[in-house]
KOLLUM-893469 format. One record per residue: residue in three letters; x, y, z of N, C-alpha, C in turn. Coordinates in steps of 0.1 Angstrom, whole numbers, plus 5000, padded with zeros to 4 digits. Example, Ala and Ser with C-alpha at 12.3 -4.5 7.8 and 13.67 -1.06 7.14 Angstrom:
BEGIN
ALA513249435078512349555078513249675078
SER512849785071513749895071512950005079
//
This chain:
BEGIN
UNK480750534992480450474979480650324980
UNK480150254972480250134974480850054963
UNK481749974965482649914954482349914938
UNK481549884932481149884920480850024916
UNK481050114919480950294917482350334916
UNK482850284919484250354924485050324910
UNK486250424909486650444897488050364903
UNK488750344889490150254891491350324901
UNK491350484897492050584908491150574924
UNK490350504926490050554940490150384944
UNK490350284941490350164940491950174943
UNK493050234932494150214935494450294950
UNK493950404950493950454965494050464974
UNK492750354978492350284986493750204991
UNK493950124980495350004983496150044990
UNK496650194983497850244990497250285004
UNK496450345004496650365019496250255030
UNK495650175027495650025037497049995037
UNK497749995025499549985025500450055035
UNK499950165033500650245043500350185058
UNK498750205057498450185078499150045082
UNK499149965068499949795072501049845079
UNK502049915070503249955072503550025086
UNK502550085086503150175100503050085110
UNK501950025110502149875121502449795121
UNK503449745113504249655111505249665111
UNK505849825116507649855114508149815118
UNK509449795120510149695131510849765139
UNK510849735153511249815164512849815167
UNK513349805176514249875178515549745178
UNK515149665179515849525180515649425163
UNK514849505154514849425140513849355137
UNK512849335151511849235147510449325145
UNK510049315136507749315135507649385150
UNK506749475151506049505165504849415168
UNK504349345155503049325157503549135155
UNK503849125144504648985147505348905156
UNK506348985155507748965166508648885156
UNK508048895144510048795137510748915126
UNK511948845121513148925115512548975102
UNK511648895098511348845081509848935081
UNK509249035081507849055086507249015071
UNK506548895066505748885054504949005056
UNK503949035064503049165060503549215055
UNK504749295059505149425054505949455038
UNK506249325041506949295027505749275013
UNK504649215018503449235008502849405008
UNK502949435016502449605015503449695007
UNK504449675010505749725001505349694990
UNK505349524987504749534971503849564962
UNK502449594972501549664971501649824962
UNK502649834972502950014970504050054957
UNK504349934957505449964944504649914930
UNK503649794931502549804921502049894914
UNK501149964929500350114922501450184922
UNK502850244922503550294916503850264902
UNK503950184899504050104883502950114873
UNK501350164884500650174876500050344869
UNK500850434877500850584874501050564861
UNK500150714857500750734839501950794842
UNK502350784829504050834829503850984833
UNK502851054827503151174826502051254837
UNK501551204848500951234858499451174855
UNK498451204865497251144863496651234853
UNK495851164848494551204834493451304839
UNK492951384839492451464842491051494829
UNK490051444825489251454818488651604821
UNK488751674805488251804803487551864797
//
């Protein structure tokens, strides 16, 4: 499907999971730093985190809407 089709749930979706794949490749290894960076502070990962806490904020309270 191509952007302008797509509904706000598959839009927010989308985000999270680019969030996630960010995240997995950006974890920090075994000494504290970015794998893919190499520093203490990883900005990617810290934007994907907020990413993910966004579309958490943007759930309905009471689960998703379900038209019936």
């Amino acid at each position: 499907m191509t952007a302008p089709h797509l509904s706000l749930a598959q839009i927010r979706n989308r985000l999270v999971l680019t969030a996630r794949a960010v995240l997995r490749a950006h974890r920090s290894g075994p000494d504290g730093h970015c794998q893919v960076c190499r520093v203490a502070g990883c900005r990617v990962s810290a934007a994907a985190r907020d990413v993910l806490a966004a579309a958490a904020d943007c759930l309905p309270p009471h689960g998703p809407y379900h038209p019936g």
